[in-house]
PDB file of N, CA, C and O in Angstrom:
ATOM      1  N   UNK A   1     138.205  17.531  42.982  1.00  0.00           N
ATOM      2  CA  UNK A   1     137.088  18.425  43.166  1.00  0.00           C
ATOM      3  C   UNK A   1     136.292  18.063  44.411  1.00  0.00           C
ATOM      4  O   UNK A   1     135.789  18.930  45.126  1.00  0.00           O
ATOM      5  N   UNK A   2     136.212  17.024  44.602  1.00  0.00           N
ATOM      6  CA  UNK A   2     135.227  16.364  45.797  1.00  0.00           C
ATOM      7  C   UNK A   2     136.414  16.834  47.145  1.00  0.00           C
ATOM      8  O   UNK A   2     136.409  17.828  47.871  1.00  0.00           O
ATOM      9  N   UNK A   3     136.966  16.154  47.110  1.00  0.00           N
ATOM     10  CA  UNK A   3     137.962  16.691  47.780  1.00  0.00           C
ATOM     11  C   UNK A   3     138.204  17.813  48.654  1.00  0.00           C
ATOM     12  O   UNK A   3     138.412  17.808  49.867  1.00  0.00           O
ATOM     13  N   UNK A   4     138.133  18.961  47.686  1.00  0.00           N
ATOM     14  CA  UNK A   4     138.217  20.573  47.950  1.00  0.00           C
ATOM     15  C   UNK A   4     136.928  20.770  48.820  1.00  0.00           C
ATOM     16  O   UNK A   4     136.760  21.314  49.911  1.00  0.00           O
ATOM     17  N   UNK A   5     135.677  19.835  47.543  1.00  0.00           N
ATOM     18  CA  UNK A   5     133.966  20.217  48.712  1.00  0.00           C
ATOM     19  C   UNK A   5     134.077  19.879  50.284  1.00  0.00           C
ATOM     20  O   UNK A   5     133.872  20.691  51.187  1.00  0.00           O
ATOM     21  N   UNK A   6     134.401  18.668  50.423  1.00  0.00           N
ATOM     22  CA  UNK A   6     134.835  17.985  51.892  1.00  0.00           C
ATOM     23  C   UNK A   6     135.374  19.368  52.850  1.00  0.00           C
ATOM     24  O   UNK A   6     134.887  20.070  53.736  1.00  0.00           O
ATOM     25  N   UNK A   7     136.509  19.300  52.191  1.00  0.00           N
ATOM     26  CA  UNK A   7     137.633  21.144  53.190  1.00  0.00           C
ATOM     27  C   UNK A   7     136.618  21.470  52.891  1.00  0.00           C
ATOM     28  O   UNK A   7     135.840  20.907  53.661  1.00  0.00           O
ATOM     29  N   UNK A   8     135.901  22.283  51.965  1.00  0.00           N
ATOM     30  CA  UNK A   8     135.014  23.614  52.098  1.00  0.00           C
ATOM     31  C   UNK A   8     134.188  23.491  53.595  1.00  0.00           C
ATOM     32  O   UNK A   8     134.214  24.085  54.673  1.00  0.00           O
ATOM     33  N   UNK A   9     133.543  22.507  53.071  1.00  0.00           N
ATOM     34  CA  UNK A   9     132.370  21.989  53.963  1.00  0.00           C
ATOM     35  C   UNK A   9     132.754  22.323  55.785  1.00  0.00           C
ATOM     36  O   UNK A   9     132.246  23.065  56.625  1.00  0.00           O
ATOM     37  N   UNK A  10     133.752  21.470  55.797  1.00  0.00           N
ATOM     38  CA  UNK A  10     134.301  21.241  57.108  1.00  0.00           C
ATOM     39  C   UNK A  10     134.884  22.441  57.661  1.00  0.00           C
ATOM     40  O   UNK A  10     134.840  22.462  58.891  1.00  0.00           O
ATOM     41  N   UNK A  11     135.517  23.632  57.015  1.00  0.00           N
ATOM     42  CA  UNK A  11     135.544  24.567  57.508  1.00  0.00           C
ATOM     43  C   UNK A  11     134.438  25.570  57.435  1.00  0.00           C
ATOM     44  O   UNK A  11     134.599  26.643  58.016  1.00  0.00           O
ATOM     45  N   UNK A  12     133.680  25.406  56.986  1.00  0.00           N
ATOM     46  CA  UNK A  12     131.719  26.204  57.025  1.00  0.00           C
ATOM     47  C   UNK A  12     131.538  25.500  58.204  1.00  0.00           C
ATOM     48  O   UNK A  12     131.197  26.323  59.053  1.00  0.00           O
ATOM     49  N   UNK A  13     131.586  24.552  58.612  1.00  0.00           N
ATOM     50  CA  UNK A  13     130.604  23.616  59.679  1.00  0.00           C
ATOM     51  C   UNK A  13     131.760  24.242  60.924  1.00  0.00           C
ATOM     52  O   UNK A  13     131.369  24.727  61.986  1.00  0.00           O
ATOM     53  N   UNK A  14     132.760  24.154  60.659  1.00  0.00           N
ATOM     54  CA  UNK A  14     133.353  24.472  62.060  1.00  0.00           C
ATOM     55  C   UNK A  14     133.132  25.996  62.331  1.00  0.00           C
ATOM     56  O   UNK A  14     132.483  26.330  63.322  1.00  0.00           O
ATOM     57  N   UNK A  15     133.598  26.833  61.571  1.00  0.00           N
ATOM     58  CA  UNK A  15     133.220  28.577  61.369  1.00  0.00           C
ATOM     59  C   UNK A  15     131.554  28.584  62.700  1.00  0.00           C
ATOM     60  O   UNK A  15     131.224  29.078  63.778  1.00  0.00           O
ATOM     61  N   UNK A  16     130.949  27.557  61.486  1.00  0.00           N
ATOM     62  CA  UNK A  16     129.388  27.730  62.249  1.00  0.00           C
ATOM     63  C   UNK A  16     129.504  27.591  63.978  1.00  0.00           C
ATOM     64  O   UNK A  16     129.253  28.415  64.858  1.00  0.00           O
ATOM     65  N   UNK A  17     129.925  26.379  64.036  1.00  0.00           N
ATOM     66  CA  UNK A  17     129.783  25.745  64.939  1.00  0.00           C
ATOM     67  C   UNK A  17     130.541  26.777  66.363  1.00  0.00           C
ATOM     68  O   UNK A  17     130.128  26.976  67.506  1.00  0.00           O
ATOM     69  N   UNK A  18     132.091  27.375  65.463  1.00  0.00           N
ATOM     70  CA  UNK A  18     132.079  28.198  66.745  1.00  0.00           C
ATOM     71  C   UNK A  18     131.517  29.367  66.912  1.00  0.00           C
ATOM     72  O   UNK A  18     131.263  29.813  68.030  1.00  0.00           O
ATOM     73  N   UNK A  19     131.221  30.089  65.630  1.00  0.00           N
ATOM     74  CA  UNK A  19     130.443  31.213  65.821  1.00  0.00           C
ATOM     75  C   UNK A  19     129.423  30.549  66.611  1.00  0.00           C
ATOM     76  O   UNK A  19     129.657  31.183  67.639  1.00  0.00           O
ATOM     77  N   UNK A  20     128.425  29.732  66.962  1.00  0.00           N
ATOM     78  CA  UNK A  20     127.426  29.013  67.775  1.00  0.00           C
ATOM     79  C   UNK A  20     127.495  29.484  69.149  1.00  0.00           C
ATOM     80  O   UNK A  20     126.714  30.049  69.916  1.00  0.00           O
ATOM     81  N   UNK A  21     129.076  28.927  69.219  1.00  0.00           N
ATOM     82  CA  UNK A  21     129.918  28.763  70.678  1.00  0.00           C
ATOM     83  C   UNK A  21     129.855  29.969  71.503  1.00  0.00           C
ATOM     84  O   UNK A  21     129.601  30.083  72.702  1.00  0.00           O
ATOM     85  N   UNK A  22     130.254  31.202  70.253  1.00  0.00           N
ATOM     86  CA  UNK A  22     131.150  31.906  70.965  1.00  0.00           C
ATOM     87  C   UNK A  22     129.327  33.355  71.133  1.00  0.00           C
ATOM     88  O   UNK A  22     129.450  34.387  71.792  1.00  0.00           O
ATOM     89  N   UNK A  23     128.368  33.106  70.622  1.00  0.00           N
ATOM     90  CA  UNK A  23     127.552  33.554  70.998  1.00  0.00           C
ATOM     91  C   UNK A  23     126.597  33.723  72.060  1.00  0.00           C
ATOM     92  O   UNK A  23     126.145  32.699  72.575  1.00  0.00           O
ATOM     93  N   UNK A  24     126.184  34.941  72.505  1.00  0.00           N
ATOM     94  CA  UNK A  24     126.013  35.143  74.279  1.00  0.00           C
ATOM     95  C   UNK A  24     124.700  33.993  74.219  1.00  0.00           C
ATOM     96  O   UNK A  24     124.107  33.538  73.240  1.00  0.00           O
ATOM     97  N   UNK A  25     124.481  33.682  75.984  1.00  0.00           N
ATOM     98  CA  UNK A  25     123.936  32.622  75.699  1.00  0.00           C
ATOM     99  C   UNK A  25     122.226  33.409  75.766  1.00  0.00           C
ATOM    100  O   UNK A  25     121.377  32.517  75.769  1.00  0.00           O
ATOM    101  N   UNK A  26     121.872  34.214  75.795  1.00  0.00           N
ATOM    102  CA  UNK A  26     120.650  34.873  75.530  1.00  0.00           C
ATOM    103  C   UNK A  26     120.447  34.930  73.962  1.00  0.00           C
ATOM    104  O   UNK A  26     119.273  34.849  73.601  1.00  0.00           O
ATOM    105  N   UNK A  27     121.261  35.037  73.123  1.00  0.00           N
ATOM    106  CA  UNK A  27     121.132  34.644  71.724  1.00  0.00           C
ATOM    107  C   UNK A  27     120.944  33.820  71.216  1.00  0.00           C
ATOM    108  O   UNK A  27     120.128  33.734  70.299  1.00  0.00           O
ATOM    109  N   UNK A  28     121.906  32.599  71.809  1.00  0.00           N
ATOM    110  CA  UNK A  28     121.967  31.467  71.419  1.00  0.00           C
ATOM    111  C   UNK A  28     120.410  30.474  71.820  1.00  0.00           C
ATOM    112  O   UNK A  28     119.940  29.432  71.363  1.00  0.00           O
ATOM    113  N   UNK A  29     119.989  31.432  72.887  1.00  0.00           N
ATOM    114  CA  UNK A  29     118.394  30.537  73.552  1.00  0.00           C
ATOM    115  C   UNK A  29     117.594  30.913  72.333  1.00  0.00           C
ATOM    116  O   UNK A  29     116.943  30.060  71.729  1.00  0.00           O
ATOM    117  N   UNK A  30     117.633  32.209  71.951  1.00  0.00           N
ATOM    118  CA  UNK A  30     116.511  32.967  71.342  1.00  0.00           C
ATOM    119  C   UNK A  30     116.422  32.381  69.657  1.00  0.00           C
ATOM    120  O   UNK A  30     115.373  32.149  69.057  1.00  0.00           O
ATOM    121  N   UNK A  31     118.112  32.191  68.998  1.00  0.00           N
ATOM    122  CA  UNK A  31     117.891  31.689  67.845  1.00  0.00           C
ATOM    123  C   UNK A  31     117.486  30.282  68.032  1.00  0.00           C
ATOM    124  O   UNK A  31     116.715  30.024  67.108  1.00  0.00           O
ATOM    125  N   UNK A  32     117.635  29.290  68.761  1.00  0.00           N
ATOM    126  CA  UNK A  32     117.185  27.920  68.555  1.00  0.00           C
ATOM    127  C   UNK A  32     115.955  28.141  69.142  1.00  0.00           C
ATOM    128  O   UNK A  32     115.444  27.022  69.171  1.00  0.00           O
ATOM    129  N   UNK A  33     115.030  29.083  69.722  1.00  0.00           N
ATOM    130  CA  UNK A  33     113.832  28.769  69.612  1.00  0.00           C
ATOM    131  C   UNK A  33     113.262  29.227  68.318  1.00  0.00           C
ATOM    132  O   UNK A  33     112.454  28.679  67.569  1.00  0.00           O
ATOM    133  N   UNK A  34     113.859  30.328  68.241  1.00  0.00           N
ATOM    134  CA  UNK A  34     112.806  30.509  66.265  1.00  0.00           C
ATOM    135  C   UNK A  34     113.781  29.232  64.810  1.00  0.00           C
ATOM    136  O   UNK A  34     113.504  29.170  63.612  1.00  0.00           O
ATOM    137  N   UNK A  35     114.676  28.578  65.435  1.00  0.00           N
ATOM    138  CA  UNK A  35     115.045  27.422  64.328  1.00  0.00           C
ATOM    139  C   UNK A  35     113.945  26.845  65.046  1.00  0.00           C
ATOM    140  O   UNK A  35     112.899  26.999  64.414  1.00  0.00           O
ATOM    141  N   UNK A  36     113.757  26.097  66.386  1.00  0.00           N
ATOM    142  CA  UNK A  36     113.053  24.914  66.344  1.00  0.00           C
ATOM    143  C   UNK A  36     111.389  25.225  65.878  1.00  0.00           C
ATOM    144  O   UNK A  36     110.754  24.290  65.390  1.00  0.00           O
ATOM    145  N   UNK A  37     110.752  26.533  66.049  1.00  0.00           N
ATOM    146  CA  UNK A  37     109.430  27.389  65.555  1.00  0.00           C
ATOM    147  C   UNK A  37     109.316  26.708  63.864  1.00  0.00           C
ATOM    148  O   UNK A  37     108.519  25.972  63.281  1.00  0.00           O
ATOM    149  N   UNK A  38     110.640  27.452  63.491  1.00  0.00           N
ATOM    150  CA  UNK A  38     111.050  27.141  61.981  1.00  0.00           C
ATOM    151  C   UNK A  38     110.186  25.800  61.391  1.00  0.00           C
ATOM    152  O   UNK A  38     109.196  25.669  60.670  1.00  0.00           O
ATOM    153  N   UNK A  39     111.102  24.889  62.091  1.00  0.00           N
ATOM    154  CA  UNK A  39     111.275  23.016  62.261  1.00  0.00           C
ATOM    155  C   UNK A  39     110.101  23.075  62.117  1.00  0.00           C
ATOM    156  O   UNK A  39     109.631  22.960  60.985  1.00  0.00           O
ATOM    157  N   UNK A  40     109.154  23.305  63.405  1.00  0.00           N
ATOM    158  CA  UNK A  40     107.745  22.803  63.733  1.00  0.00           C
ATOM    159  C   UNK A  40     106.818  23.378  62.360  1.00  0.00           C
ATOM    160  O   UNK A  40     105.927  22.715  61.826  1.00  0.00           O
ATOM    161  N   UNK A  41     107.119  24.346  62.060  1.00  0.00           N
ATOM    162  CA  UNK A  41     106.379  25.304  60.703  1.00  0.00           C
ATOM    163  C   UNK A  41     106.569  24.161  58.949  1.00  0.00           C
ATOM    164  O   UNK A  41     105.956  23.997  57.895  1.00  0.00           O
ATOM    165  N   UNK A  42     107.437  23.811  59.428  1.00  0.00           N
ATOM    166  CA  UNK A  42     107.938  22.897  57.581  1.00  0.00           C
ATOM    167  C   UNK A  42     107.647  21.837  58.414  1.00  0.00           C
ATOM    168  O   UNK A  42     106.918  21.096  57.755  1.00  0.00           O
ATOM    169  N   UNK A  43     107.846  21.314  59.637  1.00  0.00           N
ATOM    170  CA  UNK A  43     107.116  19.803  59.538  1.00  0.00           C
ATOM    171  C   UNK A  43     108.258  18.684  59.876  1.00  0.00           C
ATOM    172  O   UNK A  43     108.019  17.483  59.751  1.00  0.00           O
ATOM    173  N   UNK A  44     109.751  19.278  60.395  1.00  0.00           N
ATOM    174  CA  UNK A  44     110.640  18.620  60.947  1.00  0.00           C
ATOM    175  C   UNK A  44     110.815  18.606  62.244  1.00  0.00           C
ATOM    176  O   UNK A  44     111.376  17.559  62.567  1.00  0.00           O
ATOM    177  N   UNK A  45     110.583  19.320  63.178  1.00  0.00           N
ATOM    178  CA  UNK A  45     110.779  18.889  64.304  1.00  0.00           C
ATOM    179  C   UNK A  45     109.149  18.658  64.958  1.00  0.00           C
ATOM    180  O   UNK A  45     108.046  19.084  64.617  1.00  0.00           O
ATOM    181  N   UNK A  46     109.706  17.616  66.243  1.00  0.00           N
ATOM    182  CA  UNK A  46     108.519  17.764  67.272  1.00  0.00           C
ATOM    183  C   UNK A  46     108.356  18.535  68.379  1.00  0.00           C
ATOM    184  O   UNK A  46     109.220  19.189  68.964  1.00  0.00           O
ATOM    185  N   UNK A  47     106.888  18.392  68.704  1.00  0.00           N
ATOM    186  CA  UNK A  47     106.962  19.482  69.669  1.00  0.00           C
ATOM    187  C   UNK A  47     107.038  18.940  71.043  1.00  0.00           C
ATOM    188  O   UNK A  47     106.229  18.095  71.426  1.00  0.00           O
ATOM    189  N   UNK A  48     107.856  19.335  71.698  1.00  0.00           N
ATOM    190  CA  UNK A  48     108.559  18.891  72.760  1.00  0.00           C
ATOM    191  C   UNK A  48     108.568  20.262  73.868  1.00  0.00           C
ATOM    192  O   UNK A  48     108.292  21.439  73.639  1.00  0.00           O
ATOM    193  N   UNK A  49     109.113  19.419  75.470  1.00  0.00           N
ATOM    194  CA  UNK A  49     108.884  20.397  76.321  1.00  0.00           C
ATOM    195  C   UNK A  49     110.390  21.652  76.124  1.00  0.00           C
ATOM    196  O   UNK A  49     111.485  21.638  75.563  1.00  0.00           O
ATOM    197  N   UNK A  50     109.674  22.507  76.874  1.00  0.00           N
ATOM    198  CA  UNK A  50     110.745  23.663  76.918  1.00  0.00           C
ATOM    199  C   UNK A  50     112.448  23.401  77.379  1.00  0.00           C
ATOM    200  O   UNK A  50     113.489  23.384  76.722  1.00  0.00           O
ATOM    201  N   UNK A  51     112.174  23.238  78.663  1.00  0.00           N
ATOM    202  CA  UNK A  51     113.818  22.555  79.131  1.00  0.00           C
ATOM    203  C   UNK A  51     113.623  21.191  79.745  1.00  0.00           C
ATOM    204  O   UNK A  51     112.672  20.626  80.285  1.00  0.00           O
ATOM    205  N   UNK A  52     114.807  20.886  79.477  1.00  0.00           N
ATOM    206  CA  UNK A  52     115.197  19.580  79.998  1.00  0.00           C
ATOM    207  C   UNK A  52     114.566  19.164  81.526  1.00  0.00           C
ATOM    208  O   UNK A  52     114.549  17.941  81.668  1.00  0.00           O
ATOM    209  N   UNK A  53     114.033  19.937  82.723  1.00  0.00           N
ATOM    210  CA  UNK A  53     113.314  19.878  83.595  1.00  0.00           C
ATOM    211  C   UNK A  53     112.262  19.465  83.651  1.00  0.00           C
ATOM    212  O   UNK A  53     111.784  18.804  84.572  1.00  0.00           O
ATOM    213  N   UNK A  54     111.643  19.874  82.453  1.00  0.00           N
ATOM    214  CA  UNK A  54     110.122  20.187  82.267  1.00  0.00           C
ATOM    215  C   UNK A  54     109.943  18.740  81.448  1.00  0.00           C
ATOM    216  O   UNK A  54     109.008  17.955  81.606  1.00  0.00           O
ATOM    217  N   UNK A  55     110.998  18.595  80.594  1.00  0.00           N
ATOM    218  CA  UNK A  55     110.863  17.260  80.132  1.00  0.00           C
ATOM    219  C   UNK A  55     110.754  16.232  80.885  1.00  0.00           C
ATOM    220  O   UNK A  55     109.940  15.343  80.637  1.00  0.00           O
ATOM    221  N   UNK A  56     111.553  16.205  81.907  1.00  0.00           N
ATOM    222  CA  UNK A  56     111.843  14.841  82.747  1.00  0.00           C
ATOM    223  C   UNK A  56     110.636  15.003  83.919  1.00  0.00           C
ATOM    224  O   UNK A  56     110.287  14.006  84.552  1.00  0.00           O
ATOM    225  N   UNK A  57     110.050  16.259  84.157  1.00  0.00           N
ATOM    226  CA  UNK A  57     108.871  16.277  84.826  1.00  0.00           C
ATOM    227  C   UNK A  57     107.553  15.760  84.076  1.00  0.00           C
ATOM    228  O   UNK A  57     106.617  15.316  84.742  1.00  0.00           O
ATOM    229  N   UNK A  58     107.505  15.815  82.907  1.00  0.00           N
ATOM    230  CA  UNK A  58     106.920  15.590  81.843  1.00  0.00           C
ATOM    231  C   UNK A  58     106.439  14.000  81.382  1.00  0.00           C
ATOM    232  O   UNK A  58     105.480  13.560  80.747  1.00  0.00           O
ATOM    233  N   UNK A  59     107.469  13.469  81.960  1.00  0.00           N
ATOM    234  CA  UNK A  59     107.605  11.387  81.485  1.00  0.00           C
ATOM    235  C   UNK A  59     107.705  11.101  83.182  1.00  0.00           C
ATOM    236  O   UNK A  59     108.158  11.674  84.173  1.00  0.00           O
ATOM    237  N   UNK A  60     106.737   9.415  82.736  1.00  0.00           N
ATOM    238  CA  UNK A  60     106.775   8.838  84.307  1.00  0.00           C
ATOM    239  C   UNK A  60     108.192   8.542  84.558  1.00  0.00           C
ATOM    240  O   UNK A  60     108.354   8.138  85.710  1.00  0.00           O
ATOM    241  N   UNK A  61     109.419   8.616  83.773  1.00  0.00           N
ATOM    242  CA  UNK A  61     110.619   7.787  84.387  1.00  0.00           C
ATOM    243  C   UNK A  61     111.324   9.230  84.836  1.00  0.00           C
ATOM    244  O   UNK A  61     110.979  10.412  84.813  1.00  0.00           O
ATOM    245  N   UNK A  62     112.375   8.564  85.213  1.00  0.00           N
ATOM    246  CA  UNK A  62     113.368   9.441  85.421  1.00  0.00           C
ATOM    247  C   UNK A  62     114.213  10.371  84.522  1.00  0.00           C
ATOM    248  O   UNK A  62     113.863  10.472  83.346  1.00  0.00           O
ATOM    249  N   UNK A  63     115.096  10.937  84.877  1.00  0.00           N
ATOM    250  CA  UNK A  63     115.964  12.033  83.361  1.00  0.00           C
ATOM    251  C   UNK A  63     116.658  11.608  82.787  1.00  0.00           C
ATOM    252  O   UNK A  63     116.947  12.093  81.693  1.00  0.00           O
ATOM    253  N   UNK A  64     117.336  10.322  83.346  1.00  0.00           N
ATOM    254  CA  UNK A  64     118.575   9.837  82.698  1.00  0.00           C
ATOM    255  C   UNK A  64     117.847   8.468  82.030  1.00  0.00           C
ATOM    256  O   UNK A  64     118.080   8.280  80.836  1.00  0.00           O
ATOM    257  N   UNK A  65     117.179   7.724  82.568  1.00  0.00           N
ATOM    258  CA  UNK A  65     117.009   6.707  82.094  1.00  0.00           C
ATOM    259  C   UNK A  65     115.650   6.067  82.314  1.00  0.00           C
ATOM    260  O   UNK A  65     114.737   6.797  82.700  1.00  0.00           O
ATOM    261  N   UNK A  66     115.405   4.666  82.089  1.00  0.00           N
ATOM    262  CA  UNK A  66     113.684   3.928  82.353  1.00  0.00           C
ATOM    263  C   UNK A  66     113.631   3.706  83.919  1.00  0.00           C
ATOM    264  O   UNK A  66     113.074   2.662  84.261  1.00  0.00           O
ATOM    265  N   UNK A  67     113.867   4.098  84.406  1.00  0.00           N
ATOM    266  CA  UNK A  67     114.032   3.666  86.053  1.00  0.00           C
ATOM    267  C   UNK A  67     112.757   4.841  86.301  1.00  0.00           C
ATOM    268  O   UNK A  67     112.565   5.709  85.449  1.00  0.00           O
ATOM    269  N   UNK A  68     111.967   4.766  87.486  1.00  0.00           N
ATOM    270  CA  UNK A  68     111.213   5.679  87.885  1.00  0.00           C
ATOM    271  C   UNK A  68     111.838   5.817  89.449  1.00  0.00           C
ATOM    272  O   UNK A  68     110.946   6.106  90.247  1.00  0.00           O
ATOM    273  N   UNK A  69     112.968   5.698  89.970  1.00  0.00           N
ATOM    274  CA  UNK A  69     113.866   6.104  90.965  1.00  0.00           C
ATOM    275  C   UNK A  69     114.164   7.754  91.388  1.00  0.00           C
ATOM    276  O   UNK A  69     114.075   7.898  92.607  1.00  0.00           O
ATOM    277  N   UNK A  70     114.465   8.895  90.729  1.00  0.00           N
ATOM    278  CA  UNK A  70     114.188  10.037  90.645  1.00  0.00           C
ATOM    279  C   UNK A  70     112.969  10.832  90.393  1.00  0.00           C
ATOM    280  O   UNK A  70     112.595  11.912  90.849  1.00  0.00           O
ATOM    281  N   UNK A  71     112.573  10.203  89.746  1.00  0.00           N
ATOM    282  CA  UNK A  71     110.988  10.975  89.063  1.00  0.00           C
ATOM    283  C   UNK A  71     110.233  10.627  90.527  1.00  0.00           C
ATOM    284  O   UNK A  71     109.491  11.516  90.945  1.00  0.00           O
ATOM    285  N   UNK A  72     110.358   9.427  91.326  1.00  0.00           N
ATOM    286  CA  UNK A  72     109.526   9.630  92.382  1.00  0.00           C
ATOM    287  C   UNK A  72     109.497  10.516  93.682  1.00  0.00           C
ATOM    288  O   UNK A  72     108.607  10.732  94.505  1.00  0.00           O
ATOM    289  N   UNK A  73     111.078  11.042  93.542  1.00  0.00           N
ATOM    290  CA  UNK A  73     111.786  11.400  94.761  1.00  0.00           C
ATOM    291  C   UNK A  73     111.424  12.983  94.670  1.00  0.00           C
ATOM    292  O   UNK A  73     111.410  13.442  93.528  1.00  0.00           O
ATOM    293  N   UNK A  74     111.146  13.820  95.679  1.00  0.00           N
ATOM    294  CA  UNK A  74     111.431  14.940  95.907  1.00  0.00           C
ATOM    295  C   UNK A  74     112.309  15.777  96.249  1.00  0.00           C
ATOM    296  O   UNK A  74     112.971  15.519  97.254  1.00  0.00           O
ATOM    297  N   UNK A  75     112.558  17.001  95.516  1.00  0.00           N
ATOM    298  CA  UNK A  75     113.747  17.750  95.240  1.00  0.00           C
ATOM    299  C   UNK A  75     113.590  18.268  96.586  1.00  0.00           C
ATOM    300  O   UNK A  75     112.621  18.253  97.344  1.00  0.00           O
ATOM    301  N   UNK A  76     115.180  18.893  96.754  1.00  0.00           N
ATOM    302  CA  UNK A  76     115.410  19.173  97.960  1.00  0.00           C
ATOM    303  C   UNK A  76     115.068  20.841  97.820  1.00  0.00           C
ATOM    304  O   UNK A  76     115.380  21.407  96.772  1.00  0.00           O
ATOM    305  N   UNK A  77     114.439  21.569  98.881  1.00  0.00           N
ATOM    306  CA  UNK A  77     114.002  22.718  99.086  1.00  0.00           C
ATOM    307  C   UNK A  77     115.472  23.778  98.718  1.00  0.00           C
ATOM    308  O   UNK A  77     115.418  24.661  97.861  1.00  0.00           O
ATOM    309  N   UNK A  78     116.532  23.528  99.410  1.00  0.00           N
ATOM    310  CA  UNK A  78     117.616  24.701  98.986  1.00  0.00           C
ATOM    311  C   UNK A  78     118.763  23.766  99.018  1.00  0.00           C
ATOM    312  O   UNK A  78     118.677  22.666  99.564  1.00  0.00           O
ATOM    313  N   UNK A  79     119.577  24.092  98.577  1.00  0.00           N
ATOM    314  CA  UNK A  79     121.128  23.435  98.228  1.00  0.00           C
ATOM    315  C   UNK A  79     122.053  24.686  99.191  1.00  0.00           C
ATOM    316  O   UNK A  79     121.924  25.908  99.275  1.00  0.00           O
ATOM    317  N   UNK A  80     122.894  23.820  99.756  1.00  0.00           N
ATOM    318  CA  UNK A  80     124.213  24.810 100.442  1.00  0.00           C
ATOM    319  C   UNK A  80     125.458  24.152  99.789  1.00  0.00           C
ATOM    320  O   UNK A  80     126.029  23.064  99.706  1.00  0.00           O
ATOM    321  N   UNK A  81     125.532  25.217  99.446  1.00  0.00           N
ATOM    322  CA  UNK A  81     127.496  25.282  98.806  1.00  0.00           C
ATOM    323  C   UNK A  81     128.223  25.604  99.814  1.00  0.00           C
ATOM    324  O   UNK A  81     127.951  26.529 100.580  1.00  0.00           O
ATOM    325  N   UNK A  82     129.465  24.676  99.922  1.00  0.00           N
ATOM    326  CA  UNK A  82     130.754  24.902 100.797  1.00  0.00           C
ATOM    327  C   UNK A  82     131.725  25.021 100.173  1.00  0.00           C
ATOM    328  O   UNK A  82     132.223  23.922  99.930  1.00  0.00           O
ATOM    329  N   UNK A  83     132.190  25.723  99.832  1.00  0.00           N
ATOM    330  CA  UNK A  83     133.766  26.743  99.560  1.00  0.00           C
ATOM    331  C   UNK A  83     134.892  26.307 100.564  1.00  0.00           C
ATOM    332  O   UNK A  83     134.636  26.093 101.749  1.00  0.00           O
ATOM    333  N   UNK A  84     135.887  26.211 100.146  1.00  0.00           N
ATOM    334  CA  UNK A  84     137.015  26.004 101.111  1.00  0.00           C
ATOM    335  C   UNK A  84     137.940  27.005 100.467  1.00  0.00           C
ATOM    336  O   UNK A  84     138.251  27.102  99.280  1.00  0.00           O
ATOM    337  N   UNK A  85     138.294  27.689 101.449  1.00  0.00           N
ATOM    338  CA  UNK A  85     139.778  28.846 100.853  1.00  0.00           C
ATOM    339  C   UNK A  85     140.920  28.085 101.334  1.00  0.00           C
ATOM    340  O   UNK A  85     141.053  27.797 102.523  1.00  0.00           O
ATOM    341  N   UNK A  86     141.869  27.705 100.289  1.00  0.00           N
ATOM    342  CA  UNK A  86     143.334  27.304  99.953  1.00  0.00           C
ATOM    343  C   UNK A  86     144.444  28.195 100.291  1.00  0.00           C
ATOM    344  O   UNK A  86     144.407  29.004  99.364  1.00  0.00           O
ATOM    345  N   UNK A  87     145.323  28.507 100.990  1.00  0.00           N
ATOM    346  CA  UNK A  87     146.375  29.374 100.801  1.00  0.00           C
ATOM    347  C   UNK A  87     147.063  28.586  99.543  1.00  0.00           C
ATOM    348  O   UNK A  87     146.627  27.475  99.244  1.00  0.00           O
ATOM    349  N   UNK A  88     147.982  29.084  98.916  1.00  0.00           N
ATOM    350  CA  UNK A  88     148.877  28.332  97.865  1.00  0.00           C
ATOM    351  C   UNK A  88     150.596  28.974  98.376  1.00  0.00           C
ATOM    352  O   UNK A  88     151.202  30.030  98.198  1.00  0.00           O
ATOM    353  N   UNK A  89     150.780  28.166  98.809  1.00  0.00           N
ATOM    354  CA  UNK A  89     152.303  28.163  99.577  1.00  0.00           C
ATOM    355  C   UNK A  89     153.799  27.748  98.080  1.00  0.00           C
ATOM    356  O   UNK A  89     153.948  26.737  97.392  1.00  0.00           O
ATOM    357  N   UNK A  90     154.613  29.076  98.127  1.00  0.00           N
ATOM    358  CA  UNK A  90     155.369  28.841  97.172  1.00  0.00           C
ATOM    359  C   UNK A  90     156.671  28.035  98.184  1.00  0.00           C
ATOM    360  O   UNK A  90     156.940  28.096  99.383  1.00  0.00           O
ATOM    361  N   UNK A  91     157.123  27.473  97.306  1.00  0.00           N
ATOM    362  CA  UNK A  91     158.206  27.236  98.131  1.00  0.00           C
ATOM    363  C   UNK A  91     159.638  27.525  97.597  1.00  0.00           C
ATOM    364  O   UNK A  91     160.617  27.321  98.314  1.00  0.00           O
TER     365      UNK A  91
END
């Protein structure tokens, strides 16, 4: 019997997990802000910054780690992408 619960389980959690996946990502923003609303309403989650940007702008260290090495540095005004076109030669 336990057994069978385990499979049940594990295929609910995966089902979930890709239905998660395979949802546009404007959905997927919109339901984890009313779960985390949810959270904050019953008293499980904290309240924390919006994105991951805002977070790491948010703390004196840096994003990745305790270092204050990035957090001091200023972002660069524009980024240039370089593309290289490949021919692909059959032989």
């Amino acid at each position: 019997m336990s057994e069978a619960l385990i499979a049940y389980g594990a295929v609910v959690w995966a089902a979930a997990y890709m239905g998660w996946r395979l949802l546009p990502v404007s959905w997927r923003h919109a339901l984890s802000q009313r779960c985390g609303k949810l959270g904050q309403w019953i008293g499980l989650a904290p309240v924390q910054a919006g994105t991951p940007s805002q977070a790491t702008q948010a703390r004196p260290q840096g994003g990745c780690g305790p270092c204050t090495g990035c957090a001091s540095r200023q972002r660069p005004d524009s980024t240039v992408m370089i593309t290289t076109n490949r021919e692909v030669r059959k032989c």
